[in-house]
N, C-alpha and C positions, 0 to 999 in steps of 0.2 A: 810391410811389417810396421808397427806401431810404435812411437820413440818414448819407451816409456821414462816416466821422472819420477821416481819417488818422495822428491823434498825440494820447497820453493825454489823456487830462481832466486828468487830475493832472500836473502837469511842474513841474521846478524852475525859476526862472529860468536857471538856471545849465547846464539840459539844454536849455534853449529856445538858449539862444547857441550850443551847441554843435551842435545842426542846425543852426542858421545858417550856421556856420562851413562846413558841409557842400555847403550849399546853394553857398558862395561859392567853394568851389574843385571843383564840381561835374564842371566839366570838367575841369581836371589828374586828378582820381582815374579819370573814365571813361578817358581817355588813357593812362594808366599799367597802370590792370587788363588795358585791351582790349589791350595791347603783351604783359606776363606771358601774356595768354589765346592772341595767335595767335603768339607767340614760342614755344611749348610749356614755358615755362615752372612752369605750374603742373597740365601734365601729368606732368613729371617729378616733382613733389610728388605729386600721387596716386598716382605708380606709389611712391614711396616708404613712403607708409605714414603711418602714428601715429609713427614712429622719425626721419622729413623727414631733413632734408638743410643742411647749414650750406653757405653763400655762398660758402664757397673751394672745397667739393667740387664745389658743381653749376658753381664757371669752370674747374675742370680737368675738368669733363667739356666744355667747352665747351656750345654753341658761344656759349656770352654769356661778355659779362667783364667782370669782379670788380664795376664799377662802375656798371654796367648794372643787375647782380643786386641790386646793394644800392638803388638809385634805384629800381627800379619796386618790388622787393620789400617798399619800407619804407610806398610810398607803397599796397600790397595790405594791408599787416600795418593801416596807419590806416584800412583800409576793411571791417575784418574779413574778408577773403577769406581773407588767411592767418594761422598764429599762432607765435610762438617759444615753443618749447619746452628749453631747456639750450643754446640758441644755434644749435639747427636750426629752417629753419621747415617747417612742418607743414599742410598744405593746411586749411584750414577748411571750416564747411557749405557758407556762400557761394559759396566754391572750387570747391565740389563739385558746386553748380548750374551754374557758367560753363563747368566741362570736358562735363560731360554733358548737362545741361539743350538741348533743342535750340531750343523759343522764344526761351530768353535770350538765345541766340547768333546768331538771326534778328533779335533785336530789337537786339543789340550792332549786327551789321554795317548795318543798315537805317539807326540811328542815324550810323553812322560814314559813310560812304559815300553816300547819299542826304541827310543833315539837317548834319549837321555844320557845313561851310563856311558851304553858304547860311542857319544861324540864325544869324551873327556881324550878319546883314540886317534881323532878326527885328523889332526895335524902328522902323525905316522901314516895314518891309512891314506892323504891324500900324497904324500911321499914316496910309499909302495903301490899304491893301485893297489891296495887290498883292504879288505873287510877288515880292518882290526879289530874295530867296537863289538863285534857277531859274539867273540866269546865272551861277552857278558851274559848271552843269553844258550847259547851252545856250542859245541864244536863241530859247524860244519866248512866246508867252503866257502860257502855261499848261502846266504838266510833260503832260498829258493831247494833247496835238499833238505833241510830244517822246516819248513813250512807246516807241515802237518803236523811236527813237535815242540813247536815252542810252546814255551810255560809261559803259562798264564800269570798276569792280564795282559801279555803281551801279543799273545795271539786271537784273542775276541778284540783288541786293539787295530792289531794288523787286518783284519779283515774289514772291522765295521771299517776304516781308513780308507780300505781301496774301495769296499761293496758302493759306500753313502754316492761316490763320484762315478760310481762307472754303473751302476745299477739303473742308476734315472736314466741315465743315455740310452739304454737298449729298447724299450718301447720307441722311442723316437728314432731310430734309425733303421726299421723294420723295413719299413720301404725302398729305402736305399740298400739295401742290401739287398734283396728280392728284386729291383729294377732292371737288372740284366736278364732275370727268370733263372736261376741258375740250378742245378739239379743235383752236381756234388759239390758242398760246401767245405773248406778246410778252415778249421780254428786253431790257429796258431799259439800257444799260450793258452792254453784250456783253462786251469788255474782249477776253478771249482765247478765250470759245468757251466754257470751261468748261462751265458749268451745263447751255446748250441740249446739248452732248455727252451729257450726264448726262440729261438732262431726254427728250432722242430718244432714247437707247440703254432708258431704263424705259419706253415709252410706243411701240409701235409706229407706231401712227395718229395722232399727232399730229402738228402742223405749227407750228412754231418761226418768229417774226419778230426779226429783231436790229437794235437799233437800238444807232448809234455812231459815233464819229468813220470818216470812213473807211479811215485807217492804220490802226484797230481793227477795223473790217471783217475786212482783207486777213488780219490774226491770225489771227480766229475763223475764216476760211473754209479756213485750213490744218489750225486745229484740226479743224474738221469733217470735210473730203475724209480726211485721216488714218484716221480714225473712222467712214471709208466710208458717212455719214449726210449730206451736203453737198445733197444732193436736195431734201430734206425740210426745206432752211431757206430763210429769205427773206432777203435783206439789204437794210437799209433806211438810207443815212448819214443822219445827221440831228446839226446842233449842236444841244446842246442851249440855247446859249445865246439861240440864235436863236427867240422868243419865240413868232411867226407860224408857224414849222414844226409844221402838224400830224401826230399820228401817225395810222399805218395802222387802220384806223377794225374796228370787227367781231372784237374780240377775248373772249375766253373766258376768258380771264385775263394779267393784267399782271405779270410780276415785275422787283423790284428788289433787289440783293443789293452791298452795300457800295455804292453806287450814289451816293445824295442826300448823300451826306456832302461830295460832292465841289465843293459849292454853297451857293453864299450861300441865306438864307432863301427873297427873292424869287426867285428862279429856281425852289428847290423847288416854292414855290407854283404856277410856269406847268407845270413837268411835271407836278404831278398833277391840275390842272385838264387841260392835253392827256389824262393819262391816264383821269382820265375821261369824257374827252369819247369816246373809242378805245373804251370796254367794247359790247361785245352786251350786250343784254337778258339779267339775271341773272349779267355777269359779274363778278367779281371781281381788286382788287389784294391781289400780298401782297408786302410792302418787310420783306428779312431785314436787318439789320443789326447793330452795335455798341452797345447804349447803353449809353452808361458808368452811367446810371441803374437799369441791370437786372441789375446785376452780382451773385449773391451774394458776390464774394470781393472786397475792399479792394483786392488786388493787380492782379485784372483792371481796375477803376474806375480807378486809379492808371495802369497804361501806356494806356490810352483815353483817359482826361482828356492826357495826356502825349503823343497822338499831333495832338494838336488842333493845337500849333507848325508841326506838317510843313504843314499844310496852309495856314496862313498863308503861309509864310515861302518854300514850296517849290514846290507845287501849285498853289494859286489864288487865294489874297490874301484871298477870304473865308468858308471853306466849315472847318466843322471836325466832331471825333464830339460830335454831339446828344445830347442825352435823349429818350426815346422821345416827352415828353410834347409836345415840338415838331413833331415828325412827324405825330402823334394833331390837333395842333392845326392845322396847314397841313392836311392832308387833308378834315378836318372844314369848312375853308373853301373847296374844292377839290367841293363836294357828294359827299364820301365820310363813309362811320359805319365806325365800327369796331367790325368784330365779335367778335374773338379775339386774344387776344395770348397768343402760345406762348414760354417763356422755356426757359433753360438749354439753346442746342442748341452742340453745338463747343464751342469755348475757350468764347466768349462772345457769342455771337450770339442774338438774337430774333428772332421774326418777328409782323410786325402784319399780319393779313387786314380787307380794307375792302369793301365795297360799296358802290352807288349810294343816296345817301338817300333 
């Protein structure tokens, strides 16, 4: 596991307060930038140049005014996004990720949209183990029952969020999945279809099991008929809360992808004890996921540790992104060994392959 650091070894006190300071008006800054960002405000600074643009030319070009520009622009300049130059301001690096950068802007709107309201909850729901923040957006249990109903933009939010990270991954791990040769597949976590889409379209002969709520059924089964492969899958609803639910038994391999994040420890634990109780003779699970502990880069580890809130506060009161070594360890209890752990796929995705002990 990798000992990650976020912030010098060496710091003055005097730079330690001043992240503080940072930390404390956290949100006025993201509220301001993310206004400059979808205001086109600091697109008009990129189209400008190294030469920018001073605050009276950019309100006579409209469509902000004068007092707008100086408010959020002042509060970009204390963020380093942008920078004055002889009294224009001038787009900085920063800048320069939030107009082009497409994660960033996945991660702004996801933030905005989906997290925002309900973490004002944050400090209740990590007290109860429960979703408090949800009923900003609806009244469910769990945003996972809600999934197909949330209002918008919070649900092309919530999607483009998870599709951007988990989407890249699936061409590249087509082989790895298919390495055993395996003939009935289980997708644990179905969600929208994706993966089994991918997983049938590489694999003639195989035959796809989906397990999931069943308003996520009804998803995955559009994705599929779409996809003209809807034949050749099984659909299975199953809560997974629901302890006693066993899964479909004679499987060849198990997959899970973003999946277990979305649950408390003990819950993990009954799904992959179910999952292995499911495997045929000689089959295998393989759970792709996030870990913030397998990151090579600071920054990936940083927005993972950072996505842990949504999941309190939004999702499910106790389920957040793990370190792999938790996984490895509930499994291990679950009579699964682990065989391979393959890193660096996508943004930042692993994948841990198990067998029966």
């Amino acid at each position: 596991m990798l000992d990650k650091k976020f912030s010098p070894e060496k710091q003055s006190a005097f730079a330690a307060r001043f992240e503080a300071q940072k930390i404390a008006f956290g949100p006025v800054v993201f509220q301001c930038v993310r206004y400059a960002w979808k205001r086109g405000m600091l697109e008009r600074l990129a189209q400008a140049g190294s030469v920018g643009l001073s605050v009276e030319a950019m309100a006579a070009e409209g469509p902000w005014t004068l007092y707008a520009l100086k408010l959020v622009l002042e509060t970009s300049l204390s963020a380093g996004v942008v920078c004055l130059r002889d009294g224009r301001y001038v787009l900085d690096k920063t800048g320069f990720i939030l107009v082009t950068d497409r994660m960033t802007q996945i991660n702004l709107d996801f933030v905005h949209d989906v997290c925002y309201l309900g973490l004002a909850d944050l400090e209740a729901a990590i007290d109860q183990e429960r979703p408090l923040g949800l009923a900003r957006l609806g009244d469910w249990p769990t945003l996972y029952e809600g999934m197909s109903q949330l209002p918008e933009p919070a649900k092309q939010s919530w999607f483009e969020f998870d599709h951007h990270y988990s989407d890249t991954s699936f061409p590249d791990v087509m082989p790895d999945v298919f390495a055993s040769a395996p003939r009935r597949v289980m997708d644990i976590g179905a969600n929208t279809g994706k993966f089994s889409r991918a997983a049938l379209a590489y694999k003639a002969e195989v035959e796809l099991h989906l397990l999931d709520l069943p308003q996520q059924l009804a998803v995955a089964a559009q994705t599929l008929s779409e996809a003209g492969c809807r034949e050749r899958a099984h659909l299975h609803a199953v809560d997974m809360l629901d302890t006693e639910q066993a899964f479909p038994p004679g499987m060849d391999l198990i997959w899970m992808s973003q999946f277990l994040s979305c649950f408390s420890e003990p819950v993990i634990a009954s799904i992959l004890s179910r999952a292995a109780a499911a495997l045929a003779d000689g089959g295998q699970v393989l759970i792709m996921d996030t870990f913030w502990d397998l990151q090579r880069y600071d920054i990936a580890a940083f927005c993972l540790i950072n996505t842990s809130p949504y999941f309190t506060a939004m999702a499910s009161g106790n389920s957040k992104i793990y370190q792999s070594t938790d996984y490895i360890r509930l499994a291990e209890a679950a009579g699964l060994k682990l065989l391979t752990v393959r890193e660096g796929i996508g943004y930042c995705h692993s994948l841990l392959r198990f067998a029966k002990a």
